[in-house]
Backbone as ProteinMPNN parsed JSONL, in Angstrom:
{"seq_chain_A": "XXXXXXXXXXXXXXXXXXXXXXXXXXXXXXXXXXXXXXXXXXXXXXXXXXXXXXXXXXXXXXXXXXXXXXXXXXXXXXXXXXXXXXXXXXXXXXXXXXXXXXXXXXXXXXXXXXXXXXXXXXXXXXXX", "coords_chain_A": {"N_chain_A": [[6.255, -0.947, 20.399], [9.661, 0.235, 19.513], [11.156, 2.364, 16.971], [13.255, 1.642, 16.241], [13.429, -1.229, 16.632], [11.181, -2.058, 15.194], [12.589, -1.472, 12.656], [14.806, -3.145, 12.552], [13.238, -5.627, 12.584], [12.039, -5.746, 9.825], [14.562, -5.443, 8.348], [15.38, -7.795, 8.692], [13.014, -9.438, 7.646], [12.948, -8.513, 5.3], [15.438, -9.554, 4.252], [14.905, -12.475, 4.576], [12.274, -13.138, 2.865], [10.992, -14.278, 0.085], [11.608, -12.908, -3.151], [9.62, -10.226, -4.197], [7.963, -10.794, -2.475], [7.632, -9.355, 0.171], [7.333, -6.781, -1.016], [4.996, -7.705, -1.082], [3.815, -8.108, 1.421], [3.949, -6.013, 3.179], [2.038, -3.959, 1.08], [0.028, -5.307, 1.779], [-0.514, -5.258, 4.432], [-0.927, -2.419, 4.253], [-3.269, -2.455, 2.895], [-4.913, -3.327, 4.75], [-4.827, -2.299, 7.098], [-6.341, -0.005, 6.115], [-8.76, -1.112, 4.8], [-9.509, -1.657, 7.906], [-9.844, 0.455, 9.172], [-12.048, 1.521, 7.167], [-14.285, -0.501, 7.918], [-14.356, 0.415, 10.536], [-15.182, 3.344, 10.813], [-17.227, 4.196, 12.263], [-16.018, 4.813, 14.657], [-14.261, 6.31, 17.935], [-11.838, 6.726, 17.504], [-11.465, 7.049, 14.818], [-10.421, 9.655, 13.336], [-7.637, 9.581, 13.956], [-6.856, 6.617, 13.416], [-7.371, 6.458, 10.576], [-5.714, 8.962, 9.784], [-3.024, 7.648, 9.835], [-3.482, 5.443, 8.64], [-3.505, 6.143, 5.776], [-0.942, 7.522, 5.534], [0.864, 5.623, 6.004], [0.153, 4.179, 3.458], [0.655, 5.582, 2.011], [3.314, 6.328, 1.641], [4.066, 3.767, 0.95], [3.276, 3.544, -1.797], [5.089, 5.7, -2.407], [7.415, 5.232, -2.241], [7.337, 2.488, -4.012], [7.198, 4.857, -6.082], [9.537, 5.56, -6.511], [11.008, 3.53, -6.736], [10.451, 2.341, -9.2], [11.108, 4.258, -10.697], [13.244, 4.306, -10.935], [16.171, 3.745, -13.895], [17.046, 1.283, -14.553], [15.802, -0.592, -13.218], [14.242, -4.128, -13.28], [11.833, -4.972, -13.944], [9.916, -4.509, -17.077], [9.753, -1.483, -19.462], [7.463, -0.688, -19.512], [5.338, -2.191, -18.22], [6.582, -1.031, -16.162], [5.832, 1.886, -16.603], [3.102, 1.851, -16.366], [2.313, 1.116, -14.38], [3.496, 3.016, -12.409], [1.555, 5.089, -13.041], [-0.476, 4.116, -12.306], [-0.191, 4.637, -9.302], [-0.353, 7.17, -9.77], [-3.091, 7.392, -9.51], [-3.441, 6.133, -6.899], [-2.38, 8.328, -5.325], [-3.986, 10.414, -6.213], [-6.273, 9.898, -4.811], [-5.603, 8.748, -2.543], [-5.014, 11.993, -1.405], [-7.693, 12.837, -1.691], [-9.355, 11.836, -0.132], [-8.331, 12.376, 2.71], [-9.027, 15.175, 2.323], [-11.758, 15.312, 1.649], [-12.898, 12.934, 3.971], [-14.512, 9.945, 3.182], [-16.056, 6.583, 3.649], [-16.113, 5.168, 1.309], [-14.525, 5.978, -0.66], [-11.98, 4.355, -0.196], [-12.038, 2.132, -0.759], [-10.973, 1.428, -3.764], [-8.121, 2.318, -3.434], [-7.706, -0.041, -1.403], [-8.594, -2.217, -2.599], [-6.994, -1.939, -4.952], [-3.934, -2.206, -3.848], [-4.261, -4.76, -2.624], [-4.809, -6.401, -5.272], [-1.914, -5.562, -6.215], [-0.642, -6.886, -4.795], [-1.587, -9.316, -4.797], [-0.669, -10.005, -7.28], [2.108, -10.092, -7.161], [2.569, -12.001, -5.684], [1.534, -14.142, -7.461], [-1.188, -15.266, -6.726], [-4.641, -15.379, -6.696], [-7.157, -12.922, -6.14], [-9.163, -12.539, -3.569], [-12.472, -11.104, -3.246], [-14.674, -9.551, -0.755]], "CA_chain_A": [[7.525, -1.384, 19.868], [10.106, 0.515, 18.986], [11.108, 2.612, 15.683], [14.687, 0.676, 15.644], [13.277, -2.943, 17.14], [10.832, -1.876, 13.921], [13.473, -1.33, 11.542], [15.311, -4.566, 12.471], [12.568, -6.721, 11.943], [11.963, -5.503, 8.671], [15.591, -5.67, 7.461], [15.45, -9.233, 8.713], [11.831, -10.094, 6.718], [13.729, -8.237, 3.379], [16.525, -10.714, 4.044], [14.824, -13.629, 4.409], [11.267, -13.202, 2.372], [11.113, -14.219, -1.433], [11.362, -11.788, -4.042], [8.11, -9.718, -4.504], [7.198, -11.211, -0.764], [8.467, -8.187, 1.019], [6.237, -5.35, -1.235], [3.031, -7.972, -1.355], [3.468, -7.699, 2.573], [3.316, -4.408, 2.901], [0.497, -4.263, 0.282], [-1.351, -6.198, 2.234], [-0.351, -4.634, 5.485], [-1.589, -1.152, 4.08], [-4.519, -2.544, 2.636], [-5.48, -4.219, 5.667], [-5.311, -0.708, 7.956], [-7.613, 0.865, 5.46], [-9.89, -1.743, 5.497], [-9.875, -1.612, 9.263], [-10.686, 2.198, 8.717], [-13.602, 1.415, 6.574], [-15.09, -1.006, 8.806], [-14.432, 1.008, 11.894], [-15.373, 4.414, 10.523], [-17.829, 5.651, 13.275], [-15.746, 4.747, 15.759], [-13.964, 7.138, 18.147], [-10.141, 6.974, 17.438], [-11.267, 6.895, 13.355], [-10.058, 10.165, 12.45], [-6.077, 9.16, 14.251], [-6.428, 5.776, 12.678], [-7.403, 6.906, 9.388], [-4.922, 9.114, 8.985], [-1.876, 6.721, 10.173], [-3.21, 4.56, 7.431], [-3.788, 7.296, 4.938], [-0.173, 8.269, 5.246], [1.179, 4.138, 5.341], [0.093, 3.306, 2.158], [1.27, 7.272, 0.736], [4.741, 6.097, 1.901], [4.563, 2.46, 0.242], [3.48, 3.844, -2.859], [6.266, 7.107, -2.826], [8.857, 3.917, -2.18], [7.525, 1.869, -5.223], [7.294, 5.452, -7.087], [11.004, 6.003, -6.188], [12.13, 2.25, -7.681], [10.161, 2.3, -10.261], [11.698, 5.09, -12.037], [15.02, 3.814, -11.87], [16.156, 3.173, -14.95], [18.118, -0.014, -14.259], [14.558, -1.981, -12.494], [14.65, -4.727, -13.712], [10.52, -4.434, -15.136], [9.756, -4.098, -18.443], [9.171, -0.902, -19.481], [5.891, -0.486, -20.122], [4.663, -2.446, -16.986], [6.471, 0.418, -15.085], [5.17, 2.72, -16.695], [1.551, 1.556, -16.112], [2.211, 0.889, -12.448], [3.77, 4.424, -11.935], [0.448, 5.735, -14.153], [-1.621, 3.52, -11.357], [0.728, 5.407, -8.171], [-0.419, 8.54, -9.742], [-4.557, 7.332, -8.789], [-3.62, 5.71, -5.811], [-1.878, 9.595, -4.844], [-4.717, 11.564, -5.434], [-6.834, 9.043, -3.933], [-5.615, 9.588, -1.153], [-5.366, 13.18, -0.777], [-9.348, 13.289, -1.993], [-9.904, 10.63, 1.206], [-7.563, 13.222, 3.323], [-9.693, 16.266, 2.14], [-13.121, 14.794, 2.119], [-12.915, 11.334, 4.06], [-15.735, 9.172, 2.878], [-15.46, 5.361, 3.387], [-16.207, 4.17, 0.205], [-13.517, 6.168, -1.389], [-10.878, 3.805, 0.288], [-12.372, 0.681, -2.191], [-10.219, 1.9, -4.584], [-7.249, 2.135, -3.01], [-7.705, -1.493, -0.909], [-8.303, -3.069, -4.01], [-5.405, -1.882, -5.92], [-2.765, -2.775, -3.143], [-4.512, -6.216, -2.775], [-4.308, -6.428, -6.39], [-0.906, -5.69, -6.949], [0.284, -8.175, -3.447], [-1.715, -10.913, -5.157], [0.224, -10.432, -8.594], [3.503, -10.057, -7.009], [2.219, -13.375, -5.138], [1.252, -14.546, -7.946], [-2.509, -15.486, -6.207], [-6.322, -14.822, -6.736], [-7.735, -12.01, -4.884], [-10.944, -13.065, -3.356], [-13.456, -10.02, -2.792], [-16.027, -10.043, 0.065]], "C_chain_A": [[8.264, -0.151, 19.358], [10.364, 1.181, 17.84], [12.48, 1.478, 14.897], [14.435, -0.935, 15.782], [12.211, -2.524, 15.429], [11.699, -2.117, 12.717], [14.13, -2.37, 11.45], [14.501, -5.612, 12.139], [12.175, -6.609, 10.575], [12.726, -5.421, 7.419], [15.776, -7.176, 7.562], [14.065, -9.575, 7.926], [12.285, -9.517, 5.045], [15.117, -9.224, 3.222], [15.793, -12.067, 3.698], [13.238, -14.037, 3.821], [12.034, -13.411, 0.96], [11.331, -12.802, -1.887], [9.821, -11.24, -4.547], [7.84, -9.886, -3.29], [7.099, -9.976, -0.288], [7.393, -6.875, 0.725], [4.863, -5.806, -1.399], [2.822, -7.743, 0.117], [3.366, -6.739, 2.739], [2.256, -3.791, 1.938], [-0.399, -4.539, 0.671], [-2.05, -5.204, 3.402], [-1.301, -3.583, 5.507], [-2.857, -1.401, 3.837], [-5.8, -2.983, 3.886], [-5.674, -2.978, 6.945], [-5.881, 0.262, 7.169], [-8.784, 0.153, 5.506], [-10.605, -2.063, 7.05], [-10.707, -0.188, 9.65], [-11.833, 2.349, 8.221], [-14.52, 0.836, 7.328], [-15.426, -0.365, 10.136], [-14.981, 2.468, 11.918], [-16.15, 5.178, 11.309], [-17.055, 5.346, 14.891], [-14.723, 6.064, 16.09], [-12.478, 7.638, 18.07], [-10.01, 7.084, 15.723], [-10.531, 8.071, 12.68], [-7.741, 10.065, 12.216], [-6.054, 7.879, 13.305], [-6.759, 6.123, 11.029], [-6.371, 7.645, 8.632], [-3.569, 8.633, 8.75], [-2.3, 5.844, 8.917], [-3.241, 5.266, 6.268], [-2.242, 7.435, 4.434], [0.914, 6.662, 5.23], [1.363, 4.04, 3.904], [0.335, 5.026, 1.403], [2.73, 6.843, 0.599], [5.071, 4.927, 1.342], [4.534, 2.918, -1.001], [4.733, 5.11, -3.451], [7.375, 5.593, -3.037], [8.623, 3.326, -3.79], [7.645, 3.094, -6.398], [8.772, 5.321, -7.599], [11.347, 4.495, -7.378], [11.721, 2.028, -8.752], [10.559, 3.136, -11.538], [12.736, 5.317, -12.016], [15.315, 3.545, -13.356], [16.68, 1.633, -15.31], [17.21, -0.766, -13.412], [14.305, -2.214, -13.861], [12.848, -5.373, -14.698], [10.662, -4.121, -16.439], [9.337, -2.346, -18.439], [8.215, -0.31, -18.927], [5.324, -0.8, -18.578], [5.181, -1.246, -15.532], [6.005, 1.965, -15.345], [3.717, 2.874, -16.237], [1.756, 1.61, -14.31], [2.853, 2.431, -11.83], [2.019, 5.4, -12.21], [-0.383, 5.056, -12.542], [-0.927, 4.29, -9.999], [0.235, 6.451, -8.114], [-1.776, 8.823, -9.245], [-4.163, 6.952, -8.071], [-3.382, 7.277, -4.981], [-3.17, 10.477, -4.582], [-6.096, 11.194, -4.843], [-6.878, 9.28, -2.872], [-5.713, 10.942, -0.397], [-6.917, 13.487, -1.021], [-9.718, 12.318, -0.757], [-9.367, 12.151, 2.775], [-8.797, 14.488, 3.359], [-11.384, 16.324, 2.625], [-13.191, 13.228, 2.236], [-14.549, 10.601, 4.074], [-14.867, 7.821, 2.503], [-15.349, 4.895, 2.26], [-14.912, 4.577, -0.558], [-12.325, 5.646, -1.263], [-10.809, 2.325, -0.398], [-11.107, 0.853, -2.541], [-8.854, 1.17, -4.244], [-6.514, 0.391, -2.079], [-7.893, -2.38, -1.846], [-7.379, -3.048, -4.851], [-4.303, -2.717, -5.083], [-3.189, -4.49, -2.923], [-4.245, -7.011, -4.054], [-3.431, -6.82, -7.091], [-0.159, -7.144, -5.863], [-0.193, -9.672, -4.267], [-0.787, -10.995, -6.618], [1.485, -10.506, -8.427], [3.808, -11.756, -6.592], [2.004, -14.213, -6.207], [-0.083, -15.808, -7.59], [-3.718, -15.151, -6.862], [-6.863, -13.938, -5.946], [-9.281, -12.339, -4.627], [-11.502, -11.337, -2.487], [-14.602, -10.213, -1.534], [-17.182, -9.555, -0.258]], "O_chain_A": [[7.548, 0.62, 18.719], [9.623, 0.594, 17.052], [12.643, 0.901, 13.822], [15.104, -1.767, 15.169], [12.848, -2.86, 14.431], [11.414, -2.974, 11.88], [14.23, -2.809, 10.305], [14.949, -6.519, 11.437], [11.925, -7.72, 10.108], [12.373, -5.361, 6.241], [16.277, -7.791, 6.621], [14.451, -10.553, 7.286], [11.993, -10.019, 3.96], [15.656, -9.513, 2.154], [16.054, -12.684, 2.665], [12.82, -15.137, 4.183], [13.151, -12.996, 0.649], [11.257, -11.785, -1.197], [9.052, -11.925, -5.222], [7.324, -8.869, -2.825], [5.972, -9.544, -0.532], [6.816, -6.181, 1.561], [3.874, -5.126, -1.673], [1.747, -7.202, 0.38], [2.285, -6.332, 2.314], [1.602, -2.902, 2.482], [-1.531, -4.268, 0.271], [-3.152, -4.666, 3.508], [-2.24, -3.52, 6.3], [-3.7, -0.722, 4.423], [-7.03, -2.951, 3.877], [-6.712, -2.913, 7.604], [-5.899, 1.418, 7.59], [-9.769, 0.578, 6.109], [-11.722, -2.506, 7.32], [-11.779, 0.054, 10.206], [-12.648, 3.162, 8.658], [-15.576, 1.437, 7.527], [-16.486, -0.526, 10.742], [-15.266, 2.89, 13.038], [-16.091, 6.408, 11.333], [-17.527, 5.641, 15.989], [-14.319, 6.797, 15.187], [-12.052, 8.714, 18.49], [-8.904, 7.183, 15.192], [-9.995, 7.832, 11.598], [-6.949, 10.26, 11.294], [-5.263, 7.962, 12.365], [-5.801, 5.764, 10.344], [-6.027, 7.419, 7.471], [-2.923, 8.99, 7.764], [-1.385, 5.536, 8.154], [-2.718, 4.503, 5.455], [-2.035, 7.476, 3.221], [1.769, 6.654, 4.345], [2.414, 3.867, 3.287], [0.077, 5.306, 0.232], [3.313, 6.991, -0.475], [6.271, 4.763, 1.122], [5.607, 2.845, -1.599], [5.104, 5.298, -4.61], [7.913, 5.216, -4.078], [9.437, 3.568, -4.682], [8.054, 2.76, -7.51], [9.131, 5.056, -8.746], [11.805, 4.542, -8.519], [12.502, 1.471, -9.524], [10.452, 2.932, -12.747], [13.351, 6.155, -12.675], [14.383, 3.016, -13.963], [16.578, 1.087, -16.409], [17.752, -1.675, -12.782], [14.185, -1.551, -14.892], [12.794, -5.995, -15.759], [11.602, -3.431, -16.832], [8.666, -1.919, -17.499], [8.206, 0.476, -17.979], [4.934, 0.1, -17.834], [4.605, -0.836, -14.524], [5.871, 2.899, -14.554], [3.259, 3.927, -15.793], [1.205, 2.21, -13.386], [2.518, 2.79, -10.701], [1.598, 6.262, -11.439], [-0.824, 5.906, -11.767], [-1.989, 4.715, -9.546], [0.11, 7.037, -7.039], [-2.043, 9.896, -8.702], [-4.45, 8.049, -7.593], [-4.136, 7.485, -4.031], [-3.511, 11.045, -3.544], [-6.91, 12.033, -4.456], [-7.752, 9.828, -2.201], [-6.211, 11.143, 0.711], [-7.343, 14.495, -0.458], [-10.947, 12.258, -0.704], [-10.169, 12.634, 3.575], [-9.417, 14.681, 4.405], [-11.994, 16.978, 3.47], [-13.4, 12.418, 1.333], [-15.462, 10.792, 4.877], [-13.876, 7.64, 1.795], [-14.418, 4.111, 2.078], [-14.228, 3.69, -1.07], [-11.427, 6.123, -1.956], [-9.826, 1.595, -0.529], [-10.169, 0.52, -1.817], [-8.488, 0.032, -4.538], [-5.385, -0.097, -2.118], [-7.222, -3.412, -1.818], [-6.959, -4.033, -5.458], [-3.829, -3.756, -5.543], [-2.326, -5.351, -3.095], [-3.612, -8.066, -4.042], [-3.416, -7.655, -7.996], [0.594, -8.056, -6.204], [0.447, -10.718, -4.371], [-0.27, -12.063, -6.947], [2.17, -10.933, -9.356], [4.731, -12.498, -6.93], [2.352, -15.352, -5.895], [-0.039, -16.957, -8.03], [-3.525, -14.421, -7.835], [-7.056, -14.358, -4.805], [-10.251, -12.353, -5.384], [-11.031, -10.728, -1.526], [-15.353, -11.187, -1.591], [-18.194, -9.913, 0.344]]}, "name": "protein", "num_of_chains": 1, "seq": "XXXXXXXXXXXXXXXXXXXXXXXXXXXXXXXXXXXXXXXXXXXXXXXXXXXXXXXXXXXXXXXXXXXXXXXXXXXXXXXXXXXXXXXXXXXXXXXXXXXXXXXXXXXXXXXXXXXXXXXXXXXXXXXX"}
């Protein structure tokens, strides 16, 4: 597909998704090509897919860094402060996965973005 047939479907799912919908999908999204990474890890395309998801979920979290330190989002405070404070482990998270990739160190990170998609969702995150 496309980068622009991309970009259109994505201005059409920010049109017509709830509020919060939009960054728990992508939350998920990311979480869901790291967990594919973890599971797939000796396979032979792991170090291309690894870092395509590696650099996904660097780019969702730079986005929520970016709106979060507006001053005019519409968050409390405090809760953006904490969730910028949590941006700053998901960051070097990733570059310590980047540097020395070891599966387990991708927990972390798949649990946070699941995390935050189910609180935006306002859901239960079920663990396996």
């Amino acid at each position: 597909m496309s980068a622009s047939r991309i970009k259109a479907y994505e201005s059409i799912e920010r049109v017509t998704l709830p509020a919060g919908e939009l960054e728990a999908s992508v939350l998920v999204r990311a979480a869901a090509r790291l967990k594919e990474c973890q599971d797939r890890w000796n396979e032979a395309d792991h170090d291309t897919r690894l870092l395509g998801a590696l650099e996904f979920s660097q780019r969702v979290w730079t986005f929520f860094q970016a709106e979060l330190a507006r001053p005019d989002h519409e968050l409390p405070a405090q809760l953006r402060r904490d969730l910028l404070a949590l941006s700053v482990f998901v960051d070097k998270r990733i570059f310590e996965v980047m540097v020395h990739p070891v599966p387990e160190r991708l927990t972390a990170i798949i649990n946070i973005n699941r995390d935050i998609a189910a609180g935006l969702r306002g859901t239960a995150v079920e663990r396996a």
